[in-house]
C-alpha positions as CSV (number, residue, x, y, z in Angstrom):
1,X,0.0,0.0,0.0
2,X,1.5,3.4,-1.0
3,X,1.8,5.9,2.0
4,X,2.0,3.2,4.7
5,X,3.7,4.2,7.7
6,X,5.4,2.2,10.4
7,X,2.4,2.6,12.5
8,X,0.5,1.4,10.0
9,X,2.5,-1.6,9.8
10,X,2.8,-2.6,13.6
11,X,-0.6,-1.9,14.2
12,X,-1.5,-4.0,11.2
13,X,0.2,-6.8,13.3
14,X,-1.0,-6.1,16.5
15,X,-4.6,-6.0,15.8
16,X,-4.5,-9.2,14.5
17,X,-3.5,-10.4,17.9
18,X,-5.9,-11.4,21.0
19,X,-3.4,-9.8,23.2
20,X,0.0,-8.7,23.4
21,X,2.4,-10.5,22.0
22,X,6.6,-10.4,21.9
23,X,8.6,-8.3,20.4
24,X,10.3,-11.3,17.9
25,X,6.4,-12.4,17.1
26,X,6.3,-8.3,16.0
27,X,9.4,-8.8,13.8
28,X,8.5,-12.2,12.3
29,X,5.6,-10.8,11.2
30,X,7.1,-7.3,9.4
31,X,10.0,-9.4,8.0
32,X,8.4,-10.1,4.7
33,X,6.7,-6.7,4.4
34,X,8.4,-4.8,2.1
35,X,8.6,-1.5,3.9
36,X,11.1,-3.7,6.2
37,X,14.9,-2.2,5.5
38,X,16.3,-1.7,9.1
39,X,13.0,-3.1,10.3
40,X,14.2,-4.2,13.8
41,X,14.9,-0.4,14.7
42,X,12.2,1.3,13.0
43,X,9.5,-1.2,14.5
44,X,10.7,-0.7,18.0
45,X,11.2,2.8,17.4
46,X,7.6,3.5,16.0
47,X,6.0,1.0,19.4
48,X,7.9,3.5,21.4
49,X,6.7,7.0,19.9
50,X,3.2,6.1,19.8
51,X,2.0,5.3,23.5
52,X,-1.3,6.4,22.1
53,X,-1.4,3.4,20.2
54,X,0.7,1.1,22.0
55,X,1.6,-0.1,25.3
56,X,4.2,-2.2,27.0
57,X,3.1,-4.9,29.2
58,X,6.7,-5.8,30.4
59,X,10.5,-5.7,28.6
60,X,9.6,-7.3,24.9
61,X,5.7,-7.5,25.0
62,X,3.9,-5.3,23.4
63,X,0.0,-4.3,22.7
64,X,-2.4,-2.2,20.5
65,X,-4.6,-0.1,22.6
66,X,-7.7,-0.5,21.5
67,X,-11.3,1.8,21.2
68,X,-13.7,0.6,23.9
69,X,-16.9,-1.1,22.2
């Protein structure tokens, strides 16, 4: 997709989840995605500067916060 941003990319990932999930389940998953060159980095980087969109649950798990129902 043109225009997709990091956030766009973790997110994708972690709304497919039930809960949080690790940070290597994160980068197995953005591997194949083509926006990955220096993935590791960027992905931590963009869970990091988004708490209003992300949360840490304890060192390498990490969530999507999501809208109330």
């Amino acid at each position: 997709m043109k225009g997709t941003t990091w956030r766009d990319v973790v997110a994708g990932v972690l709304e497919s989840c039930q809960s949080a999930v690790s940070l290597n389940y994160i980068y197995e998953q953005v591997e194949p995605h083509k926006k990955a060159q220096e993935w590791r980095e960027k992905v931590l980087q963009t869970l990091q500067i988004n708490p209003q969109f992300f949360y840490k649950t304890e060192r390498g798990m990490w969530g999507v916060k999501r809208k109330a129902a």
